[in-house]
N, CA, C and O atoms as CSV, one atom per row, in Angstrom:
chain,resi,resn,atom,element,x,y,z
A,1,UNK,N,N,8.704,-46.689,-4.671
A,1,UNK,CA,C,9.236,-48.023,-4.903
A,1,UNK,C,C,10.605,-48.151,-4.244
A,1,UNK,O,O,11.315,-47.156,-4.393
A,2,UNK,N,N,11.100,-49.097,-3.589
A,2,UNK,CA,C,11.919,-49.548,-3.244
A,2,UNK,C,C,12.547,-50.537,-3.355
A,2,UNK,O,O,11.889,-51.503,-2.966
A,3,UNK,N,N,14.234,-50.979,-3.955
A,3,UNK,CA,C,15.045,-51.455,-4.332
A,3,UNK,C,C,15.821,-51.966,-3.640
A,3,UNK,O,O,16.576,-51.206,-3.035
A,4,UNK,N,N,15.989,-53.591,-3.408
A,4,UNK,CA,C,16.816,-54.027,-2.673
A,4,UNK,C,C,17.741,-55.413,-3.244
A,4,UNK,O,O,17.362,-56.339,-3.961
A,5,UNK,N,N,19.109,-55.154,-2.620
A,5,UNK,CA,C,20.220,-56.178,-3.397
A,5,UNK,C,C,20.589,-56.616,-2.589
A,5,UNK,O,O,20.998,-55.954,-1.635
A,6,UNK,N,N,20.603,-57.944,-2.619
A,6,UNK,CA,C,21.797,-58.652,-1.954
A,6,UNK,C,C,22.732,-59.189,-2.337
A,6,UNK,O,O,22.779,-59.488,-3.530
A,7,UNK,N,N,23.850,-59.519,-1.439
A,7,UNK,CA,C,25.173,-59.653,-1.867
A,7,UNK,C,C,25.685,-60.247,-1.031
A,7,UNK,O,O,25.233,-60.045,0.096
A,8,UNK,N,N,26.978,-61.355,-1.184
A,8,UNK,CA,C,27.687,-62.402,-0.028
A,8,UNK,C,C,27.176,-63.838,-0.306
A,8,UNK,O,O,27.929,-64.761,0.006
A,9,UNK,N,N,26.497,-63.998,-0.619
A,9,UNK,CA,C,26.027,-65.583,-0.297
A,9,UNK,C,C,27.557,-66.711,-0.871
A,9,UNK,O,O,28.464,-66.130,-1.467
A,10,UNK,N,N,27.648,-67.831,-0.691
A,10,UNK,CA,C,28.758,-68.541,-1.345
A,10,UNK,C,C,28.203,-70.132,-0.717
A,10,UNK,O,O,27.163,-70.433,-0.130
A,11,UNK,N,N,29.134,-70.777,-1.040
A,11,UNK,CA,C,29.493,-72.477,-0.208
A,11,UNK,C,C,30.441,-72.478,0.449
A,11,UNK,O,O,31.574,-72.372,-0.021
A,12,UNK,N,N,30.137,-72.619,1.877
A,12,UNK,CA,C,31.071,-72.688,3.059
A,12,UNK,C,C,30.851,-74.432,3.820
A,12,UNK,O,O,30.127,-75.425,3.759
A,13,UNK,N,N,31.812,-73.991,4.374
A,13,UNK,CA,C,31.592,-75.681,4.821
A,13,UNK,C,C,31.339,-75.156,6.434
A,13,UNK,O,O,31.805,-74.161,6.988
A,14,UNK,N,N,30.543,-76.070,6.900
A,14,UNK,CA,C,30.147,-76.355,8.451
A,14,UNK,C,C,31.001,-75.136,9.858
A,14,UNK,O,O,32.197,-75.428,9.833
A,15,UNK,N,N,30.879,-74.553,10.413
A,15,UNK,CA,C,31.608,-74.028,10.927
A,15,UNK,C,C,32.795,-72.708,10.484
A,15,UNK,O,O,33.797,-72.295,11.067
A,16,UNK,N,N,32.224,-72.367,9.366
A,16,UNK,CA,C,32.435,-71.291,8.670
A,16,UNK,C,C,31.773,-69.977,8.642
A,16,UNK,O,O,30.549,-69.956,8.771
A,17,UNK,N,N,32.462,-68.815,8.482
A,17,UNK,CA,C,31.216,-67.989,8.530
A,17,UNK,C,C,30.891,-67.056,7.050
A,17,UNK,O,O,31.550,-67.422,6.077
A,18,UNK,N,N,30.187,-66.204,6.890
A,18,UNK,CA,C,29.823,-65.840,5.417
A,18,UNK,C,C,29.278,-64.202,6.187
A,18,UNK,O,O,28.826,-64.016,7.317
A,19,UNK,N,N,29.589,-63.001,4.851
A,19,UNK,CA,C,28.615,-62.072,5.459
A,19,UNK,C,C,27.656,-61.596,4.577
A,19,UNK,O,O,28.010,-61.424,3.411
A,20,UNK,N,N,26.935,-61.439,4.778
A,20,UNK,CA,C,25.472,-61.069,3.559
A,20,UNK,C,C,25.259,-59.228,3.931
A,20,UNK,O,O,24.990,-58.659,4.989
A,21,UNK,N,N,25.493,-58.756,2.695
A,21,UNK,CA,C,25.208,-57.436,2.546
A,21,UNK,C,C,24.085,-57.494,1.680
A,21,UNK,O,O,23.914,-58.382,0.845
A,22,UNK,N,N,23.123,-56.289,1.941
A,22,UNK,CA,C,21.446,-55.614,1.357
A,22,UNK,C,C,21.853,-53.973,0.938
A,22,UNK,O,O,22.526,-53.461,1.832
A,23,UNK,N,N,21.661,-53.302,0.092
A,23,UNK,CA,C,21.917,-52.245,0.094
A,23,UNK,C,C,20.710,-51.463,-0.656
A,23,UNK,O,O,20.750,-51.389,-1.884
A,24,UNK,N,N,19.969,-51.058,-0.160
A,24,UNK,CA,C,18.590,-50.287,-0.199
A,24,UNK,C,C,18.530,-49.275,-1.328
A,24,UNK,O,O,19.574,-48.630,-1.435
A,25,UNK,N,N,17.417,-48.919,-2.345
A,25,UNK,CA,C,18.098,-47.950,-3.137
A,25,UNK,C,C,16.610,-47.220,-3.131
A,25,UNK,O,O,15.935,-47.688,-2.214
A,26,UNK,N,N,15.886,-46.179,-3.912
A,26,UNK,CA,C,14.442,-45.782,-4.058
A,26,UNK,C,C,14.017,-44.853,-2.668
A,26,UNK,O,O,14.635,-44.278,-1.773
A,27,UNK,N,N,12.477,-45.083,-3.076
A,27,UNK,CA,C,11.699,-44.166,-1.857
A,27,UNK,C,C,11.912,-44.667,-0.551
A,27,UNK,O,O,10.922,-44.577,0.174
A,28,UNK,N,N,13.026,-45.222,0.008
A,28,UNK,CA,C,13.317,-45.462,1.260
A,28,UNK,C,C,13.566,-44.651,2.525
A,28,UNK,O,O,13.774,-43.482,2.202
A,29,UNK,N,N,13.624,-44.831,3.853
A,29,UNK,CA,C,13.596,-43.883,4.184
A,29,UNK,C,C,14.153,-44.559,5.998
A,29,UNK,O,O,14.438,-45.754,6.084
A,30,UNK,N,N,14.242,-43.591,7.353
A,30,UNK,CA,C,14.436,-44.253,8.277
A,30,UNK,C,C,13.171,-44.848,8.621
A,30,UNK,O,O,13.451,-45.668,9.496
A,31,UNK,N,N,12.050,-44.878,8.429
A,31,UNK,CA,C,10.802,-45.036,8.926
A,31,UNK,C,C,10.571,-46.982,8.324
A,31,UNK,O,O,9.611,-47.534,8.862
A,32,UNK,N,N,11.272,-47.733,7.465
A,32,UNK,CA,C,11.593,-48.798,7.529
A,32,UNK,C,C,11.661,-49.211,8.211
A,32,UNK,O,O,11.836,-48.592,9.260
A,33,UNK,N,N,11.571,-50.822,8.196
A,33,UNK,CA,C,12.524,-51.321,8.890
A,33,UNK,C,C,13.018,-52.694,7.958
A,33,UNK,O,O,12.331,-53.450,7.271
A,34,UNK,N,N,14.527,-52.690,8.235
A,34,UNK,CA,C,14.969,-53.807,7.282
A,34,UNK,C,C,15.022,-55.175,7.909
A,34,UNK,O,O,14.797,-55.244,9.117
A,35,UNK,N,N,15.248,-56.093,7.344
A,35,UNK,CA,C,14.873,-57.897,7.929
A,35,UNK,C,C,15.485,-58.534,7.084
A,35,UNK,O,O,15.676,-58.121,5.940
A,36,UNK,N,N,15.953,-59.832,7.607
A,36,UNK,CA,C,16.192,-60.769,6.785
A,36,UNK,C,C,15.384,-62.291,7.095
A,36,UNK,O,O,15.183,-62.942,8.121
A,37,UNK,N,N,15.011,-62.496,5.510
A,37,UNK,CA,C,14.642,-64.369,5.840
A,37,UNK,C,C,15.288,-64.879,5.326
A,37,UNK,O,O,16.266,-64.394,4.757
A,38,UNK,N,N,14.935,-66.170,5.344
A,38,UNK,CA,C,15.580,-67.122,4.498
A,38,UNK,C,C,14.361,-68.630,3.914
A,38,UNK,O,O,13.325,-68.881,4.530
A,39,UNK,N,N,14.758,-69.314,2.837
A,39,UNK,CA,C,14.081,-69.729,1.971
A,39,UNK,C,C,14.782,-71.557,2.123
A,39,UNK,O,O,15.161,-71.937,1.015
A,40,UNK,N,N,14.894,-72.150,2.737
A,40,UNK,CA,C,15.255,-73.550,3.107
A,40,UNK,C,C,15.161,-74.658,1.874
A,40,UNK,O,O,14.047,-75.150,2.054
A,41,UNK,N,N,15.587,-75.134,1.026
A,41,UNK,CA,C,15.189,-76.166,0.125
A,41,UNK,C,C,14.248,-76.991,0.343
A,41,UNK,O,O,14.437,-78.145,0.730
A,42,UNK,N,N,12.859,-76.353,0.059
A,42,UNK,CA,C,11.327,-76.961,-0.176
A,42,UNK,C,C,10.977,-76.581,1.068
A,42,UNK,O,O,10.363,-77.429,1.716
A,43,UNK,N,N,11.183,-75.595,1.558
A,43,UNK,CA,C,10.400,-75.172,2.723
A,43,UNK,C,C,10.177,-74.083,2.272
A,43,UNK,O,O,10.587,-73.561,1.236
A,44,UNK,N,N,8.964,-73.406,3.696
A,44,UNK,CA,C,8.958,-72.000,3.073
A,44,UNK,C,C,9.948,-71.160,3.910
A,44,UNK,O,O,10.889,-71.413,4.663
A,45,UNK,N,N,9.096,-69.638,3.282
A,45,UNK,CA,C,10.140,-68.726,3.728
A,45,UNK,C,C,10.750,-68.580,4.920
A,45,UNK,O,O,10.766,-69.758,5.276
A,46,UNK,N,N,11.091,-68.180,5.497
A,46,UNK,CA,C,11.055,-68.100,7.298
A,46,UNK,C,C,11.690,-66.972,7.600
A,46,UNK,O,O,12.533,-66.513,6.830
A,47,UNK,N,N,11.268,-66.186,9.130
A,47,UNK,CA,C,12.183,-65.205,9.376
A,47,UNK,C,C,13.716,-65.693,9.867
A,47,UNK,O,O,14.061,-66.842,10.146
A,48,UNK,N,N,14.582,-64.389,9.888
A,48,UNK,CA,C,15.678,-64.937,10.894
A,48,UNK,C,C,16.492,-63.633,11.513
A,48,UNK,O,O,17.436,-63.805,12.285
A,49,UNK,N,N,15.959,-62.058,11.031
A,49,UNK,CA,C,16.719,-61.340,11.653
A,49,UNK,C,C,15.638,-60.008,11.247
A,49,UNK,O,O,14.988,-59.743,10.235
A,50,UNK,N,N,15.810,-59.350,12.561
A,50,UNK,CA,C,14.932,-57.694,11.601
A,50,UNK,C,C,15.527,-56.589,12.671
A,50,UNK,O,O,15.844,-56.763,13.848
A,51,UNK,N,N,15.564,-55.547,11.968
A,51,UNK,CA,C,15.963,-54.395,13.346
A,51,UNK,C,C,14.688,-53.114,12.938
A,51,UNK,O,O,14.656,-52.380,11.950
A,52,UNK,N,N,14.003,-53.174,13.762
A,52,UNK,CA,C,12.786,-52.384,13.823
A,52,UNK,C,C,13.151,-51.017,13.957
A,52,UNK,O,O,14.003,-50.553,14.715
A,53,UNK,N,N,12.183,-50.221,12.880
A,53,UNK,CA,C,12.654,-49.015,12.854
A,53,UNK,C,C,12.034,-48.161,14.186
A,53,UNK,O,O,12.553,-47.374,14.978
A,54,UNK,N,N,10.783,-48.662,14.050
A,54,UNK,CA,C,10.468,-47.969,15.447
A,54,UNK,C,C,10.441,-47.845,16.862
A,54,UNK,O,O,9.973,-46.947,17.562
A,55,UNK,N,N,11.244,-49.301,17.278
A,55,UNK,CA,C,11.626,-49.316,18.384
A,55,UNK,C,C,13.198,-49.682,18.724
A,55,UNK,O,O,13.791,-50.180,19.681
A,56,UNK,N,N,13.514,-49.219,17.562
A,56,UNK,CA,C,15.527,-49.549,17.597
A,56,UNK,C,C,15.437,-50.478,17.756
A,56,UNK,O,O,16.034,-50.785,16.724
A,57,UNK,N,N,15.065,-51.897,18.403
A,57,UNK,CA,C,15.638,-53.220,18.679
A,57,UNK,C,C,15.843,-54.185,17.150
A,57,UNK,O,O,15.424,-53.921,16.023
A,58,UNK,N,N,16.567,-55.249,17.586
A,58,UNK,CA,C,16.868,-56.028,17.012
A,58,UNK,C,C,16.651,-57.239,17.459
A,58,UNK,O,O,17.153,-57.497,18.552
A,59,UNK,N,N,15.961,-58.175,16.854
A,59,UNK,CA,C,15.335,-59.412,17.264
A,59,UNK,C,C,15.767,-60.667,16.298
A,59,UNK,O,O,15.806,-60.546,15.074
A,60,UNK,N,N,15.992,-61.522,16.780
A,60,UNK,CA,C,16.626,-62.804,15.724
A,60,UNK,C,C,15.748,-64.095,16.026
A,60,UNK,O,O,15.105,-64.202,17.070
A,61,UNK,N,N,15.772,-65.156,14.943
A,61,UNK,CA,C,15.283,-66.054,15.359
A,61,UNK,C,C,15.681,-66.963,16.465
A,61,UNK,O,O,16.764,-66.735,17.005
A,62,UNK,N,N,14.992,-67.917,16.859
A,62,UNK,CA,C,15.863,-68.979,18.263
A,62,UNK,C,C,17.228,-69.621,17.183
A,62,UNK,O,O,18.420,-69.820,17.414
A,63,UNK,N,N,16.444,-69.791,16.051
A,63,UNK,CA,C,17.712,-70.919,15.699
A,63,UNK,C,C,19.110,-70.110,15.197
A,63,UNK,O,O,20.063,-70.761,14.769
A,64,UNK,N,N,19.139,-69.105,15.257
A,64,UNK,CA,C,20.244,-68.454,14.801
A,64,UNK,C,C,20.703,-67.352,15.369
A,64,UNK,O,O,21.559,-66.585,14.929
A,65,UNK,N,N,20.117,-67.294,16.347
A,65,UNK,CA,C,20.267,-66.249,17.760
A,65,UNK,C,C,22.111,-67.034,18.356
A,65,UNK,O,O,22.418,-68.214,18.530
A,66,UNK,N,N,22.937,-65.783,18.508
A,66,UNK,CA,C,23.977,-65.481,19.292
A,66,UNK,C,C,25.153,-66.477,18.136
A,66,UNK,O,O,26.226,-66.933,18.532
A,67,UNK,N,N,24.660,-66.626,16.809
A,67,UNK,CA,C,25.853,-66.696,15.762
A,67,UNK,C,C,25.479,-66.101,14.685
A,67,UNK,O,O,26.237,-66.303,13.736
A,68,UNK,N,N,24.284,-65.215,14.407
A,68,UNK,CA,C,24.255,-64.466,13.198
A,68,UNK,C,C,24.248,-63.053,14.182
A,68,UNK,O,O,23.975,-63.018,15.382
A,69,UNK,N,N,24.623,-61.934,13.325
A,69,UNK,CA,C,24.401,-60.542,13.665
A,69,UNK,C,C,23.841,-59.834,12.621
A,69,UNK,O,O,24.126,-60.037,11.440
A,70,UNK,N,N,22.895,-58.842,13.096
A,70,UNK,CA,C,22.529,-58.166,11.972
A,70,UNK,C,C,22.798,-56.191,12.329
A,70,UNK,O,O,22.143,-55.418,13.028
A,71,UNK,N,N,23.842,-56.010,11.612
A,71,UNK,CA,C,23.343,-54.443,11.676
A,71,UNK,C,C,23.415,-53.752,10.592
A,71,UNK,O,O,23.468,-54.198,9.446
A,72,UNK,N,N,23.419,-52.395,11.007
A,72,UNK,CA,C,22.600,-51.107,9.617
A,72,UNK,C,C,23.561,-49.896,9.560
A,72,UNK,O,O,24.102,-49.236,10.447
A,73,UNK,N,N,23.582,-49.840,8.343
A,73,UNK,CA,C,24.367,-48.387,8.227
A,73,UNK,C,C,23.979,-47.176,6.985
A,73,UNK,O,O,24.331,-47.132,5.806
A,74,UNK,N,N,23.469,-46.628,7.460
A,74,UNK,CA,C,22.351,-45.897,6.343
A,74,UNK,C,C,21.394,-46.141,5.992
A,74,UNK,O,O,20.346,-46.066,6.632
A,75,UNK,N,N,21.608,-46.659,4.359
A,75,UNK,CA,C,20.341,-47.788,3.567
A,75,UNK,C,C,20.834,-48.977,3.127
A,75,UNK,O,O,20.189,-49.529,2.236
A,76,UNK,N,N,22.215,-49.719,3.693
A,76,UNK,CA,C,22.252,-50.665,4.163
A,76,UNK,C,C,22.238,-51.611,5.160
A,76,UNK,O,O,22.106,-51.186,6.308
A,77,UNK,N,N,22.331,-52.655,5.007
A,77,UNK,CA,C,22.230,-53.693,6.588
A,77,UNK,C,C,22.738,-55.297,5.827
A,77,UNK,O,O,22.486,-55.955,4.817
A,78,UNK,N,N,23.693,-55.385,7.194
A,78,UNK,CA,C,24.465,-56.671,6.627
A,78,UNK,C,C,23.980,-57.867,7.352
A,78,UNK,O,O,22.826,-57.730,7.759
A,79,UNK,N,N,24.576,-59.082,7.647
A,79,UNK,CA,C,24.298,-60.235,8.448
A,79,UNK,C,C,25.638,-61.252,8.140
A,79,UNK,O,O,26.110,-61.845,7.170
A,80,UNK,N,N,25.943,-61.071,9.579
A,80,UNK,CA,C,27.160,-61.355,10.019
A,80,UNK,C,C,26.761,-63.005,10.477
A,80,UNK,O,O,26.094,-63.199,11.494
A,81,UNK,N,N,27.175,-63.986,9.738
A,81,UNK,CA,C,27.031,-65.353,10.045
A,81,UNK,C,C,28.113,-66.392,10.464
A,81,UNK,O,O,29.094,-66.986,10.019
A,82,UNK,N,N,27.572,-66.297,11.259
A,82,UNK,CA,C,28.804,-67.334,11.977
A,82,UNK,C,C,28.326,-68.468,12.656
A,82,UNK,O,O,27.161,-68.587,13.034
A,83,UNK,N,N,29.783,-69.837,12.918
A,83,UNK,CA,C,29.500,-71.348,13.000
A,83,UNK,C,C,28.500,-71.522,12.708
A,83,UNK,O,O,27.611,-71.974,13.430
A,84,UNK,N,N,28.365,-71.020,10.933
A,84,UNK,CA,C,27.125,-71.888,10.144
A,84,UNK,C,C,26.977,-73.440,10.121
A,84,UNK,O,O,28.014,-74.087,10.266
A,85,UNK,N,N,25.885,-74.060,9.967
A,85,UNK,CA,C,25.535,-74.989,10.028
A,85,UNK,C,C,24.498,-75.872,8.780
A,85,UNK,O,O,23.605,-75.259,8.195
A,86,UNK,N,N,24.724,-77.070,8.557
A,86,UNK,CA,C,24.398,-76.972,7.232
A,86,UNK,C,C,22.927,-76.951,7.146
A,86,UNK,O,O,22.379,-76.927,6.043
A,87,UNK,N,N,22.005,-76.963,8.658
A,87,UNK,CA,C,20.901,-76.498,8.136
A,87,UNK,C,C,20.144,-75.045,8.108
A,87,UNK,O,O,18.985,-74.631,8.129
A,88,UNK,N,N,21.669,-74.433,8.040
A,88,UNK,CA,C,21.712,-73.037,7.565
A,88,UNK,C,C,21.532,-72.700,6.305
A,88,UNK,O,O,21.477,-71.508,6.003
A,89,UNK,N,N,21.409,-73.707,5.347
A,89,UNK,CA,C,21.064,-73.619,3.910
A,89,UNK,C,C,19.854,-73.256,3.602
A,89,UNK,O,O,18.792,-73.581,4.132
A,90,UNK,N,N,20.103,-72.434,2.550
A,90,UNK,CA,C,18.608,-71.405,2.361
A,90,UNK,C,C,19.128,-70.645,0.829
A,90,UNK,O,O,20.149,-70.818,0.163
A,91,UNK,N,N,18.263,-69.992,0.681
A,91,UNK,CA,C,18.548,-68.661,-0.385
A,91,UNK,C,C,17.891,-67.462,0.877
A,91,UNK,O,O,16.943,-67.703,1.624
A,92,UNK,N,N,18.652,-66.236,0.840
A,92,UNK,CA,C,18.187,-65.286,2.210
A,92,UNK,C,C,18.009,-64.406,1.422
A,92,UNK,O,O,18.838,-64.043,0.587
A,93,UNK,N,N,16.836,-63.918,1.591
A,93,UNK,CA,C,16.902,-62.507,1.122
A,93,UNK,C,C,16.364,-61.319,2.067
A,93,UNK,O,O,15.816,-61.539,3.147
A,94,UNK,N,N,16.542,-60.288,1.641
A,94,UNK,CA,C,16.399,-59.078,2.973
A,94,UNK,C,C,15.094,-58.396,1.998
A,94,UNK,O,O,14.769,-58.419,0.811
A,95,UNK,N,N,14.625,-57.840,3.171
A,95,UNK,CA,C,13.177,-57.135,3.273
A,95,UNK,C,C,13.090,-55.714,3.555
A,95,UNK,O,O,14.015,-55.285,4.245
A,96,UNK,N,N,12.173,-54.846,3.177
A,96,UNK,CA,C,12.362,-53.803,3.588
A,96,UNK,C,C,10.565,-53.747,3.919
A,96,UNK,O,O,9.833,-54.487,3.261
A,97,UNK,N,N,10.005,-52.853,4.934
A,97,UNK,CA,C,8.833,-52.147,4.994
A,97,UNK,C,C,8.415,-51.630,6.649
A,97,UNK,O,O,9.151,-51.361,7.598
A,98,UNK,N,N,7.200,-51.627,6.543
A,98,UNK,CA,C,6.615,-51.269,7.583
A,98,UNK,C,C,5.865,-51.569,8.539
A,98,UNK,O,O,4.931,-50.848,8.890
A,99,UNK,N,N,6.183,-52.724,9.119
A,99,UNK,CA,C,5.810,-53.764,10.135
A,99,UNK,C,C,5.228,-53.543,11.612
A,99,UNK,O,O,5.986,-53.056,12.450
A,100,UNK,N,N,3.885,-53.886,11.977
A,100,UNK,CA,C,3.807,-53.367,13.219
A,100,UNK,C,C,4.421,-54.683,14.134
A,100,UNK,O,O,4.446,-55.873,13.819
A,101,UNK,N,N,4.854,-54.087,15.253
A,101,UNK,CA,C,5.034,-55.578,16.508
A,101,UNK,C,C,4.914,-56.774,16.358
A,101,UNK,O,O,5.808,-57.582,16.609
A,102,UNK,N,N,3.913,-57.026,15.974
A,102,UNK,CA,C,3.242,-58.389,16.135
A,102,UNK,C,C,3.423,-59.272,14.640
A,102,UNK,O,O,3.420,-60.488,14.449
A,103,UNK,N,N,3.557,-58.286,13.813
A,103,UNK,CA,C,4.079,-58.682,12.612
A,103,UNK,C,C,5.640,-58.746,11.863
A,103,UNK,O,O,6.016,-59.147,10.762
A,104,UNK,N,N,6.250,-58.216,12.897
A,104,UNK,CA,C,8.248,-57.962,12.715
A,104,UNK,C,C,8.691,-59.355,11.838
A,104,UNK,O,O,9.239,-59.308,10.736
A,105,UNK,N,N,8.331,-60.618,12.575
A,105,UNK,CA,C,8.446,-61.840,11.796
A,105,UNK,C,C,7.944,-62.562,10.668
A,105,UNK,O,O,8.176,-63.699,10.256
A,106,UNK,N,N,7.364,-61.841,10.351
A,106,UNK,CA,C,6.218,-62.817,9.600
A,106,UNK,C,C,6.668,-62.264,7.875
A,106,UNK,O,O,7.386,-61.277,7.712
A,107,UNK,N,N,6.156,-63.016,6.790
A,107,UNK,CA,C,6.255,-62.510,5.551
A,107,UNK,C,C,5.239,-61.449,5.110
A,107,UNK,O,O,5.556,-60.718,4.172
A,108,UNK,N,N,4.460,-61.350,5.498
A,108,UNK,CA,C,3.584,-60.190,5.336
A,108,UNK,C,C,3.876,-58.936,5.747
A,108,UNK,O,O,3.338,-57.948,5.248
A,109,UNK,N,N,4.691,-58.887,6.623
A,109,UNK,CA,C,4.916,-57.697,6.913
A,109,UNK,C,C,5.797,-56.818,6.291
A,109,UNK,O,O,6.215,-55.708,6.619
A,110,UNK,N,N,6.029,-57.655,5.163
A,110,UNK,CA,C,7.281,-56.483,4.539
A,110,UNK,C,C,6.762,-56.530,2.770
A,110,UNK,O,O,6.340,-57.450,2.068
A,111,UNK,N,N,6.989,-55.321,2.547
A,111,UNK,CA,C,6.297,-54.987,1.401
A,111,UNK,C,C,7.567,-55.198,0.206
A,111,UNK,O,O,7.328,-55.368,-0.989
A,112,UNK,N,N,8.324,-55.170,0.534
A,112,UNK,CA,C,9.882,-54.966,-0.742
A,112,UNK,C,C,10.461,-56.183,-0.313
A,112,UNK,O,O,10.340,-56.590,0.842
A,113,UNK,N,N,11.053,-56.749,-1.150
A,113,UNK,CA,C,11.942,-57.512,-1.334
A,113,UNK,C,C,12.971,-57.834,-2.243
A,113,UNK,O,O,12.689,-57.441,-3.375
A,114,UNK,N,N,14.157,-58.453,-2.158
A,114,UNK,CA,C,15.392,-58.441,-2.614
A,114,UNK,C,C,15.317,-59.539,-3.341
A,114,UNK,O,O,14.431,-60.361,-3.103
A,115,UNK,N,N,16.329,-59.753,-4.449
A,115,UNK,CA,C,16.312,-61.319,-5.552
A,115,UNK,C,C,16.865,-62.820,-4.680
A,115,UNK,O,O,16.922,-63.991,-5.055
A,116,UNK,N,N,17.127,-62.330,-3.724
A,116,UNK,CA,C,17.850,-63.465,-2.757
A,116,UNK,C,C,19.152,-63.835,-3.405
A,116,UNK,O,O,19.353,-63.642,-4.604
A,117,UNK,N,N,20.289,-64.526,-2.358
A,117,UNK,CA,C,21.541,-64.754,-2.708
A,117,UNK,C,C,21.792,-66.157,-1.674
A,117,UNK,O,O,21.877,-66.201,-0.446
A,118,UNK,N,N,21.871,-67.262,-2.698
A,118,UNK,CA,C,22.305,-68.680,-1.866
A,118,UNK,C,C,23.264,-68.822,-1.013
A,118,UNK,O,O,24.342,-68.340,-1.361
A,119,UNK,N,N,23.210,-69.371,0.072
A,119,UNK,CA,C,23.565,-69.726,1.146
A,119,UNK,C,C,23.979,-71.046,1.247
A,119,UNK,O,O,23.016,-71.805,1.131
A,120,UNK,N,N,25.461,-71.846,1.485
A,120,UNK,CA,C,24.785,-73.820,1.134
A,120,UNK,C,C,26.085,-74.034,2.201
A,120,UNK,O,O,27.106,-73.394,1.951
A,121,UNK,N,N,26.072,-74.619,2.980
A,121,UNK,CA,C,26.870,-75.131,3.881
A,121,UNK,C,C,26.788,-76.375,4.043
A,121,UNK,O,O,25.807,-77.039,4.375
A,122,UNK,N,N,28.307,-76.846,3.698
A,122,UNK,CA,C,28.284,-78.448,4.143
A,122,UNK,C,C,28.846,-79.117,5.037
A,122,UNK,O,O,29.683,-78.532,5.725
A,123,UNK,N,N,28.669,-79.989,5.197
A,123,UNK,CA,C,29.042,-81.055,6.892
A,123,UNK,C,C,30.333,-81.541,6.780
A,123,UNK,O,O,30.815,-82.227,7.681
């Protein structure tokens, strides 16, 4: 079993940035790989960041590509958000499992998940 927390979320206004920490606890291991989505008010889940364990890369969504960052340090992994935007609002929570390629994005591919921590940015 594997245990995951998140931490950071707040209310920022437009052009602000926020950092979201995950800190992994249980049968975890490097053979993971950790991710983050996010949860939009009445939408569904969606991806937006993952760093694959088995091919080192790191892949982000279009819409949040080159102002969020995501990296890892042990059995954690943070997400570095920046000139948020308010349809950056979500609850995010981070993922942990074992994802092949084709599945890195998707909600199925991750077996653990975290309680999520709100996100709300305004204009």
């Amino acid at each position: 079993q594997v245990h995951l927390v998140e931490a950071g979320g707040g209310v920022v206004q437009a052009g602000d940035s926020l950092r979201l920490s995950c800190t992994a606890s249980g049968a975890i291991d490097s053979t993971y790989t950790m991710a983050w989505f996010r949860q939009p008010p009445g939408k569904e889940r969606e991806f937006v960041a993952t760093m694959w364990a088995r091919g080192g890369n790191t892949y982000y969504s279009d819409s949040v590509k080159g102002r969020f960052f995501m990296s890892k340090a042990n059995s954690a992994v943070t997400l570095q958000m920046d000139v948020l935007k308010p349809e950056d609002t979500a609850v995010y929570y981070c993922a942990a499992g074992r994802p092949i390629l084709s599945s890195l994005r998707t909600v199925a591919g991750y077996s653990y998940w975290g309680q999520g921590t709100q996100v709300s940015v305004s204009s």
